[in-house]
Backbone bond lengths (Angstrom), bond angles and torsions (degrees), N, CA, C in turn:
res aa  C-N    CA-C-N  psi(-1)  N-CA   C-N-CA  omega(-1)  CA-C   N-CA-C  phi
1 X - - - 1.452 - - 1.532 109.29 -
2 X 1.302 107.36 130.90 1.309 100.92 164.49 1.490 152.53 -47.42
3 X 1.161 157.08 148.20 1.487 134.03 -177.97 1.768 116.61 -112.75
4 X 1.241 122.81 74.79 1.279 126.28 -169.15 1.370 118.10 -41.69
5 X 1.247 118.04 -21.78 1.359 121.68 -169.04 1.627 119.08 -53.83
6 X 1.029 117.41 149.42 1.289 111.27 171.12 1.477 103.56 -92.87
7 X 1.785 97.02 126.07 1.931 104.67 177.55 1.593 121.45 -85.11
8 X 1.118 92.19 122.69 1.966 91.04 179.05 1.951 89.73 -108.84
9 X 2.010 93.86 104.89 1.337 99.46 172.13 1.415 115.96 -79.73
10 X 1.143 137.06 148.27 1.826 158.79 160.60 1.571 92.24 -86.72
11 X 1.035 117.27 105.00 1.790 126.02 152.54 1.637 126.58 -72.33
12 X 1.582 116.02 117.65 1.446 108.49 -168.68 1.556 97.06 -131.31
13 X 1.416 113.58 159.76 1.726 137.06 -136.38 1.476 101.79 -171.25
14 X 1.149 114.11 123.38 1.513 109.35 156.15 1.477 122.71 -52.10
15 X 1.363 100.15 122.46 1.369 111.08 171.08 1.577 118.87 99.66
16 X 1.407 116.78 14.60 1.508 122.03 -163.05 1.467 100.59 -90.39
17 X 1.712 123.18 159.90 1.350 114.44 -172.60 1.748 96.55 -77.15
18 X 1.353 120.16 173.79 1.276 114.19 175.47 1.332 108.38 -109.19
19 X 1.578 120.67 -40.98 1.973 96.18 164.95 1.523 120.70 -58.00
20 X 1.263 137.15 -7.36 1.272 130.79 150.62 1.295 119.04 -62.43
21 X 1.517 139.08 -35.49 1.450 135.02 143.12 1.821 122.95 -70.15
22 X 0.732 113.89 -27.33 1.394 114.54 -154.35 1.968 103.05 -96.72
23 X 1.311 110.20 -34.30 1.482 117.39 166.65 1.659 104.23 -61.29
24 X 1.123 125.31 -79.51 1.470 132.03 -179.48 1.705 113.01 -43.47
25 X 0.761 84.09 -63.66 2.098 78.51 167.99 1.449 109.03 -71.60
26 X 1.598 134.45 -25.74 1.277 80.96 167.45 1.628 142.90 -96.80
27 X 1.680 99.43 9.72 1.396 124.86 169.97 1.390 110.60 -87.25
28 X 1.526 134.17 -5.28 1.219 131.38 164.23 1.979 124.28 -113.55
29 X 1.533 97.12 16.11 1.260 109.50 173.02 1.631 106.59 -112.04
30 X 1.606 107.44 -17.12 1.283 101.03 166.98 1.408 115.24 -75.68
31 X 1.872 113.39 -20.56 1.543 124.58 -158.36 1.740 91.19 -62.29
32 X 1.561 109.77 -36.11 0.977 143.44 178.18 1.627 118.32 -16.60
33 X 1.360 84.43 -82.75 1.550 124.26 167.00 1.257 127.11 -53.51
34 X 1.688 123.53 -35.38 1.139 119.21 141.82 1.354 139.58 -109.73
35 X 1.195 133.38 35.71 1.427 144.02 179.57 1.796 83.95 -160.45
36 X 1.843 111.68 105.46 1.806 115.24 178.10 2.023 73.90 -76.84
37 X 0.710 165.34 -177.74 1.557 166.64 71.39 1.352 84.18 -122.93
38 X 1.504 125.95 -32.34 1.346 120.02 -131.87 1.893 97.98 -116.89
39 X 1.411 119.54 -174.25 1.502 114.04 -177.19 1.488 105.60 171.27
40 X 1.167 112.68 129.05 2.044 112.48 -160.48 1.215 80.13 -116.76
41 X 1.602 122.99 142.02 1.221 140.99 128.42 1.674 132.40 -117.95
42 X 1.138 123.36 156.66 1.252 131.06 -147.51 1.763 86.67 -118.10
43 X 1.730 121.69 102.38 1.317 126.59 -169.89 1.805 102.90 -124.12
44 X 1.283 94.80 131.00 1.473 105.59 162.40 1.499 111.90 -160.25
45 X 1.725 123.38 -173.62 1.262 122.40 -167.85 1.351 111.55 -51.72
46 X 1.400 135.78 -47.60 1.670 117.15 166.67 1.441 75.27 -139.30
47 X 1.841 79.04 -154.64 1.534 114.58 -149.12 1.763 94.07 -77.73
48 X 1.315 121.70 -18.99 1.537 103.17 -152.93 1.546 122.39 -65.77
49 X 1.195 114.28 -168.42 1.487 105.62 -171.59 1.903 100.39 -89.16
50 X 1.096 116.36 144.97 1.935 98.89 167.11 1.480 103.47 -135.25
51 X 1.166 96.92 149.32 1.521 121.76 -159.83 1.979 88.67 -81.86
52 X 1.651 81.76 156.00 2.150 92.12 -179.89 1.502 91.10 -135.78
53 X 1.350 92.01 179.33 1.621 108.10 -162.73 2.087 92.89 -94.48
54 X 1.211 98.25 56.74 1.688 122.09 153.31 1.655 110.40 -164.02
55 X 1.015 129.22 175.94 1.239 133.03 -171.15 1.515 113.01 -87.00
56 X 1.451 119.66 15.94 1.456 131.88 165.32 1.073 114.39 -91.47
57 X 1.540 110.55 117.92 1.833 113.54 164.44 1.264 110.07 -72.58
58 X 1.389 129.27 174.26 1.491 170.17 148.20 0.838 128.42 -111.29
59 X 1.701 128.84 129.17 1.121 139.45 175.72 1.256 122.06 -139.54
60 X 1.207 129.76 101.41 1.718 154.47 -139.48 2.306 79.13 -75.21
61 X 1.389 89.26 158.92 1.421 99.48 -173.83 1.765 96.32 -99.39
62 X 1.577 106.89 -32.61 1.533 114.19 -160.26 1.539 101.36 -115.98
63 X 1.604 127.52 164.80 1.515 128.62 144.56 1.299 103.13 -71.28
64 X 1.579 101.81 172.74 1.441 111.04 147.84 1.544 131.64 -40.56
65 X 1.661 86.80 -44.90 1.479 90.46 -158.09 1.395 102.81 -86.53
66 X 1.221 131.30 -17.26 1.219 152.14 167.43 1.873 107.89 -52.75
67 X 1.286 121.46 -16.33 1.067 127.21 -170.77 1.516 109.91 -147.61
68 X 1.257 126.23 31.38 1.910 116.05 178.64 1.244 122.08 -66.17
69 X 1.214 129.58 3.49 1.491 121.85 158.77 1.091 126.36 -133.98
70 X 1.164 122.05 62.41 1.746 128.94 170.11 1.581 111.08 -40.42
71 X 1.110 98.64 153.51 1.498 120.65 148.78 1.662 135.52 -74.79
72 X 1.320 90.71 -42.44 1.367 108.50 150.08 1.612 135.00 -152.94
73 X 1.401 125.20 152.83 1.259 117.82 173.00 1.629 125.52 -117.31
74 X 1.266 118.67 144.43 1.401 104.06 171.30 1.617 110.12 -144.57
75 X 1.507 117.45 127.34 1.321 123.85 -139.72 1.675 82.54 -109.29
76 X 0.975 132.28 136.77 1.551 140.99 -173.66 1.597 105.98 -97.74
77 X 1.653 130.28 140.24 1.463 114.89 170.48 1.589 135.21 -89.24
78 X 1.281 128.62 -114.19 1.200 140.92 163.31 1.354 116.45 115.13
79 X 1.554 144.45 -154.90 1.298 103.80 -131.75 1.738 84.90 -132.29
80 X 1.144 145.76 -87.32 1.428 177.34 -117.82 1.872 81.21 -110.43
81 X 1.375 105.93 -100.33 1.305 107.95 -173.91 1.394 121.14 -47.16
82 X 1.044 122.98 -3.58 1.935 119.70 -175.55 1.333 88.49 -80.95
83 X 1.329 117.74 -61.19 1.210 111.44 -164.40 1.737 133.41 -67.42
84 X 1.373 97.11 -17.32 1.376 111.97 149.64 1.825 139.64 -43.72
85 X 2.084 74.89 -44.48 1.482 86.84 170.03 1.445 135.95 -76.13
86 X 1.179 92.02 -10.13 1.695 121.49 167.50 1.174 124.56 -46.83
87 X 1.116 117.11 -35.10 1.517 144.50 146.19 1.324 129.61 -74.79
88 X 1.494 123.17 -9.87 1.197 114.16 -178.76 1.628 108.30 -90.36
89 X 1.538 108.30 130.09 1.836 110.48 -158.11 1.400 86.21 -102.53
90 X 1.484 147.20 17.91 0.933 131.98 149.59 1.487 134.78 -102.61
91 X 1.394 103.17 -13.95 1.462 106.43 161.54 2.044 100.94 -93.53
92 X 0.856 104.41 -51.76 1.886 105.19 165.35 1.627 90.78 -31.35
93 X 1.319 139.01 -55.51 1.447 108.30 -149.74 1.421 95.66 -84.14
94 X 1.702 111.14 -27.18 1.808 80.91 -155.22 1.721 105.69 -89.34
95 X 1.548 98.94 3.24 1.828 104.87 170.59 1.679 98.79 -63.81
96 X 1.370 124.74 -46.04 1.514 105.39 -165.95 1.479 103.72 -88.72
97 X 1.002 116.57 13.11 1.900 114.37 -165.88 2.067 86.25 -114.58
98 X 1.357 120.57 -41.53 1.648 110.26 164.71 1.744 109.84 -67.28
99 X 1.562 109.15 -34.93 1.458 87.49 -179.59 1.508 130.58 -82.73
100 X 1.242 112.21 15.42 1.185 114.33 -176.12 1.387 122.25 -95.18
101 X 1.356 112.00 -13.04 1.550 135.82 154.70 1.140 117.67 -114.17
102 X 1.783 125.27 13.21 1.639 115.31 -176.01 1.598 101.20 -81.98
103 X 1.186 121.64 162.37 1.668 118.12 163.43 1.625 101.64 -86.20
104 X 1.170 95.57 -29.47 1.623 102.77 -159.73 1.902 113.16 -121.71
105 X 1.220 99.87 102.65 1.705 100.16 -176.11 1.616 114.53 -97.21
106 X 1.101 139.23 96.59 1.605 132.58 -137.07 1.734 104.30 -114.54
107 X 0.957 132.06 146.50 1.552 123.53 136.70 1.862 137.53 -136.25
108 X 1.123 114.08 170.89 1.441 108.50 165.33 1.331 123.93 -119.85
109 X 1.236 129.93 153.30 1.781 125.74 -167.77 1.336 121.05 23.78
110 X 1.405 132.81 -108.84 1.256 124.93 164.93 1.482 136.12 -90.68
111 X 1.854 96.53 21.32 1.505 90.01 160.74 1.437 144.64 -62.37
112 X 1.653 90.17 -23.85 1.842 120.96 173.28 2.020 85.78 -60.64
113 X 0.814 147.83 -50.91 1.365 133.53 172.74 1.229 125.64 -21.00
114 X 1.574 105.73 -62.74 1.729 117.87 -171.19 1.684 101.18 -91.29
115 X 1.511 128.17 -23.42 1.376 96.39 155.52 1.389 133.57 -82.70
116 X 1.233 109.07 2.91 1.729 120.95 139.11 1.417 138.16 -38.48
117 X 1.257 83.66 -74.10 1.664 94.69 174.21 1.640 99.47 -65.30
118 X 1.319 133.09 -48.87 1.359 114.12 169.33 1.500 138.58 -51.81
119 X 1.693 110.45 -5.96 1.560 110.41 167.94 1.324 101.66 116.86
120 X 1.435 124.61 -19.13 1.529 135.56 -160.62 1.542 123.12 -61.77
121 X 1.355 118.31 -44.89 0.992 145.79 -146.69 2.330 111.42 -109.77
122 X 1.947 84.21 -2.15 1.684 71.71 171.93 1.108 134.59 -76.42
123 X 1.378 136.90 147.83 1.478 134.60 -166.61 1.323 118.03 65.99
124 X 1.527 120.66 6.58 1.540 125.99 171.89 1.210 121.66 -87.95
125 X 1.246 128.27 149.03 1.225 149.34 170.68 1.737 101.31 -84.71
126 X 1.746 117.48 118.78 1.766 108.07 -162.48 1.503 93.45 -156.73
127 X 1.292 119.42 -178.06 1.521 122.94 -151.20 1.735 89.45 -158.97
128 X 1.441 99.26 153.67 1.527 95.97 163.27 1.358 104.34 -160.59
129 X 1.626 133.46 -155.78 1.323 120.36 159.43 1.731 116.19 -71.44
130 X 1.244 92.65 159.12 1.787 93.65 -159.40 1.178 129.41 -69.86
131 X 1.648 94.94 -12.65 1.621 114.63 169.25 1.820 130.31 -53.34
132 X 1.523 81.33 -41.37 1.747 110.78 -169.01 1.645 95.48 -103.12
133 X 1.384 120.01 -27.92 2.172 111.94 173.13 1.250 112.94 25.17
134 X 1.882 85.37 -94.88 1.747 128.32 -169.27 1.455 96.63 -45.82
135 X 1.366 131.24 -57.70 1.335 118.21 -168.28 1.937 114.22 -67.50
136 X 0.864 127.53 43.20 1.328 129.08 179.72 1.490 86.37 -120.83
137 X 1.395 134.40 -18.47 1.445 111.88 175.28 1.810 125.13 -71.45
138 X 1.758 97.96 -22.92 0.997 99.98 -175.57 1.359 103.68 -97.85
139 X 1.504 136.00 47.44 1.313 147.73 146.72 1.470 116.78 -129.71
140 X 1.487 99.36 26.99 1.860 104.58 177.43 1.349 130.08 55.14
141 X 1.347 101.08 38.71 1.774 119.08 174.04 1.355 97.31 -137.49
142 X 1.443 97.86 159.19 1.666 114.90 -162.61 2.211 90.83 -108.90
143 X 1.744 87.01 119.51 1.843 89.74 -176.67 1.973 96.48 -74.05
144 X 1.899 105.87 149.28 1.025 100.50 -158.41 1.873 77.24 -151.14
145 X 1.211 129.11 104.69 1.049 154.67 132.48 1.698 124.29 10.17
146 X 1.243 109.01 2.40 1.679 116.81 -163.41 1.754 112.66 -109.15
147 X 0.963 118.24 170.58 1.454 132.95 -174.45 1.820 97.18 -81.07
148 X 0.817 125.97 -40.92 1.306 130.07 165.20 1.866 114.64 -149.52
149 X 1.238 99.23 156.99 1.740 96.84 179.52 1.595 101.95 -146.98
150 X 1.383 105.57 138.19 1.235 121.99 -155.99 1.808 104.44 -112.71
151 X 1.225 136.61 118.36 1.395 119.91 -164.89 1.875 89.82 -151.59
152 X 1.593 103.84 91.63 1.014 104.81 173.42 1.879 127.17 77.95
153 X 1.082 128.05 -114.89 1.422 141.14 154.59 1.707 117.58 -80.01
154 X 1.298 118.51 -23.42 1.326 138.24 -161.77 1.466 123.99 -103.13
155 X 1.850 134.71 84.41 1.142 117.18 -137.05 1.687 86.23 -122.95
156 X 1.376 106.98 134.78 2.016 92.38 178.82 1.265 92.21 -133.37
157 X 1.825 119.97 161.54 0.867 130.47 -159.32 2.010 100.57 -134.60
158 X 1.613 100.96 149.33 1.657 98.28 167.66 1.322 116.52 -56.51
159 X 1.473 90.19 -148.57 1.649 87.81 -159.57 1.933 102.78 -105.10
160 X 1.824 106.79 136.56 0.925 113.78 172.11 1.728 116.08 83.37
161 X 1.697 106.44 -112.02 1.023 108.58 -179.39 1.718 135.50 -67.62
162 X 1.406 89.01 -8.21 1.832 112.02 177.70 1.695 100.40 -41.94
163 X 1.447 102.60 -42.89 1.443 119.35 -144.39 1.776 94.93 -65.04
164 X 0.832 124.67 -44.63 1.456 134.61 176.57 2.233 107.90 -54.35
165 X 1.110 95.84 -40.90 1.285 131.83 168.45 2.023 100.24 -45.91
166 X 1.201 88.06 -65.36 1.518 122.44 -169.10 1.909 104.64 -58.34
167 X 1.372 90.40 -51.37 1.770 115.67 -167.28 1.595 82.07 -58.92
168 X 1.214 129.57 -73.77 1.725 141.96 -127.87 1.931 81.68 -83.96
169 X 0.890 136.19 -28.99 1.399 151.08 -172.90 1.668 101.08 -62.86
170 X 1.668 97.15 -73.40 1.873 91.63 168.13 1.350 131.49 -98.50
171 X 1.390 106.94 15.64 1.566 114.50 138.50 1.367 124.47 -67.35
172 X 1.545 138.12 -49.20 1.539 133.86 140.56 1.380 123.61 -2.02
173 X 2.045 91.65 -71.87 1.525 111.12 -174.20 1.255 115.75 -35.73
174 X 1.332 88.86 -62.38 2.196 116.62 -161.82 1.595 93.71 -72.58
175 X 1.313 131.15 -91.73 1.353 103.16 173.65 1.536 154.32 -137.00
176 X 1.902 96.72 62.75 1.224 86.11 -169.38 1.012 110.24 126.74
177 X 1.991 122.31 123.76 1.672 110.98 -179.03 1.365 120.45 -81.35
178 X 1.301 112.97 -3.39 1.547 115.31 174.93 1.326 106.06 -90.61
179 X 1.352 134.84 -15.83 1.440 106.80 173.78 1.886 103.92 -92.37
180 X 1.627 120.66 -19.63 1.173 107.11 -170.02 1.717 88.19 -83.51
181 X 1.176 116.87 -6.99 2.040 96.86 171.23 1.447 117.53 -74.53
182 X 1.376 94.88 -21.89 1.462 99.21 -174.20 1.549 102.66 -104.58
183 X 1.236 129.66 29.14 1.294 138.34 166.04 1.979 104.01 -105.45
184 X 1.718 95.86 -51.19 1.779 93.29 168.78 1.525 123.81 -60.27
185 X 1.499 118.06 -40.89 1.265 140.93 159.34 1.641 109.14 -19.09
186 X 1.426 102.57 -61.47 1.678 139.40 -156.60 2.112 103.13 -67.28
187 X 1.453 77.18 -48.74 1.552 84.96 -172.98 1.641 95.94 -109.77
188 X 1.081 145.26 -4.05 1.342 130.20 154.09 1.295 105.64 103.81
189 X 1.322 119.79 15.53 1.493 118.92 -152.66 1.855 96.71 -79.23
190 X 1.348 110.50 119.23 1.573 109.99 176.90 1.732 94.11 -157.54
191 X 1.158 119.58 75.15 1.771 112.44 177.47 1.222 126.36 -40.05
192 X 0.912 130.56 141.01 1.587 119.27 178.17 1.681 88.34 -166.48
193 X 1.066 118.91 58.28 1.485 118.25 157.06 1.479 126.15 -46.26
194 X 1.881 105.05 131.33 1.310 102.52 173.97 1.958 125.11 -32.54
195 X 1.075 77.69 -65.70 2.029 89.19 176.00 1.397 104.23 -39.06
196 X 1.170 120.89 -40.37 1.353 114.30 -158.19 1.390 105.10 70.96
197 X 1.536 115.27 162.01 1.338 137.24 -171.70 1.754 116.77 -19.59
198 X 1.314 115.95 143.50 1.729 121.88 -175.00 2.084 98.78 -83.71
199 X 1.208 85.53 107.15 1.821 99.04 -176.25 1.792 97.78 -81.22
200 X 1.505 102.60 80.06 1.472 105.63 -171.67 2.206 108.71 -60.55
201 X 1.614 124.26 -12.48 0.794 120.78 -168.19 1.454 107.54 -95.93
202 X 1.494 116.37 3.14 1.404 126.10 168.30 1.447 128.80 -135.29
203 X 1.370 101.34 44.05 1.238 116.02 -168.66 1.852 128.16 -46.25
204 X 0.862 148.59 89.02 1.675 153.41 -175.21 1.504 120.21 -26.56
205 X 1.296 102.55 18.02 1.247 106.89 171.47 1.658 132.15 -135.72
206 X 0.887 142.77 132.78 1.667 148.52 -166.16 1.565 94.68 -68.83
207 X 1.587 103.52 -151.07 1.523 109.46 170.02 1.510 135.03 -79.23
208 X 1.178 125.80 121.73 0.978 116.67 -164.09 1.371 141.45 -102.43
209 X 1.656 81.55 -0.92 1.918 114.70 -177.37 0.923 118.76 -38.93
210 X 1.754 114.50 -54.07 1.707 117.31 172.01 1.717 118.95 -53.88
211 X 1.433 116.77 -41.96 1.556 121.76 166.25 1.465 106.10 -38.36
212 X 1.741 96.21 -58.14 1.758 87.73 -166.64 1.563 113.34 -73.83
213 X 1.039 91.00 -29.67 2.182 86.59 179.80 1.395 100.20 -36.08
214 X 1.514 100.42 -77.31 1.332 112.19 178.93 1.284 136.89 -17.76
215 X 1.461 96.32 -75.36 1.883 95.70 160.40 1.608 121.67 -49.26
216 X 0.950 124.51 -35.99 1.311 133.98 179.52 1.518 105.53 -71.09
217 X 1.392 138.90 -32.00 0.996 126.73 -172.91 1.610 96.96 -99.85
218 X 0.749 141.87 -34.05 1.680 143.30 141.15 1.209 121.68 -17.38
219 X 1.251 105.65 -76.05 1.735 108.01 -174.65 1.447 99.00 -95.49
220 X 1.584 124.96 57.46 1.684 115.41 179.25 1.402 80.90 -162.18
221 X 1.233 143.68 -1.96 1.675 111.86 -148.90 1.260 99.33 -98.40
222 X 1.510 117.60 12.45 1.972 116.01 169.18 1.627 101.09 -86.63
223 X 1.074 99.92 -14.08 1.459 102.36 -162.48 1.636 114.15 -137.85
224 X 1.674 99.06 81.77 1.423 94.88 -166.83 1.503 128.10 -93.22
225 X 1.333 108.61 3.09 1.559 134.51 176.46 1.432 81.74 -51.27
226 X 1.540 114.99 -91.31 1.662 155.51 -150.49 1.728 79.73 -41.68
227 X 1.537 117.83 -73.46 1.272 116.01 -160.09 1.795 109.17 -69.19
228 X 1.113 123.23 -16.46 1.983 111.18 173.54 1.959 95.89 -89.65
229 X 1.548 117.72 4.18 1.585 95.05 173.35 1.528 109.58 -96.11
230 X 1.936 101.95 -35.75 1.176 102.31 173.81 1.714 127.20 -56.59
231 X 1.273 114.76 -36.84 1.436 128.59 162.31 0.862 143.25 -64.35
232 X 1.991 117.92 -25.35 1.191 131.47 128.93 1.612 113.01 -21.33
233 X 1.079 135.77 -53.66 1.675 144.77 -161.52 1.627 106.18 -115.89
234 X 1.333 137.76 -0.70 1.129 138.09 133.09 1.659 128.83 -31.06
């Protein structure tokens, strides 16, 4: 039997953060729950479980191939291993082979990275964590400062918790601000962090260039084309 639903795929990778997956699905499995049109699956190269940069595994429900034409996708980031994935030409292919019929091409923190390196992101206006920004120029998107940025079919999100941000955003879209209120409602979502608000003009940190080289030459050194363009714009 067929499955009419429209699929909003979750993309998984060794080594990805998990509130960058795990926020967005779980505000779009409730979208789920009340609008059936809709149906989340959790897709990567097979079924196995893959480890993230916490001591929680993942284990995708679908393959790739099990899923080549979403409705929508949203590629999750993280730090060392994302960029690894940057290189991986088998999740790279089937990102441009779903986006070519997706309505909806999505990311969180440095997932906007690997639909970079997949071709996705040229002539776009895109966002990532603030660390990595600047490097979205050297994947032919213009870095853009926002909690999420919307450019056409192609929607990317800051870093981490944006993504939840991101979720309640195309819950609206898809159907409606009363069901995505009653999706924040659902999960309680109202921040009010101890710290109080992120004082982006006094940020707690010195320079950080050497951090990022680093990572960059880490999670790039299979692939040193990708890593002397990104560094070019470093």
């Amino acid at each position: 039997m067929t499955d009419d639903r429209k699929t909003i795929a979750f993309v998984v990778y060794p080594g990805l953060t998990p509130l960058d997956l795990v926020g967005p699905l779980q505000v779009l499995s409730a979208l789920e729950q009340m609008d059936p049109q809709y149906r989340t699956v959790v897709v990567g190269a097979t079924k196995d479980a893959v480890g993230t940069d916490t001591p929680l595994r993942i284990a995708p429900s679908h393959t790739f191939d099990e899923v080549p034409s979403p409705f929508a996708v949203l590629v999750p980031g993280g730090n060392v291993p994302t960029l690894r994935a940057m290189a991986d030409e088998r999740l790279l292919e089937w990102l441009r082979r779903a986006a070519g019929s997706a309505e909806l091409v999505t990311s969180v923190c440095t997932g906007s990275l690997v639909l970079g390196a997949a071709g996705l992101l040229e002539g776009r206006q895109a966002t990532t964590h603030w660390m990595f920004r600047d490097l979205l120029t050297g994947l032919g998107a213009t870095p853009v400062a926002h909690r999420w940025v919307e450019d056409g079919p192609v929607i990317t999100a800051a870093g981490v918790s944006a993504g939840i941000d991101l979720a309640l955003h195309l819950a609206e879209r898809l159907a409606g601000r009363q069901v995505a209120t009653n999706i924040q409602f659902a999960i309680e979502y109202d921040p009010e962090p101890p710290q109080g608000a992120l004082d982006w003009a006094n940020q707690p940190y010195g320079d950080l260039t050497p951090l990022r080289e680093h990572t960059l030459r880490e999670g790039l050194k299979e692939n040193p084309e990708l890593l002397a363009k990104l560094l070019a714009h470093a």
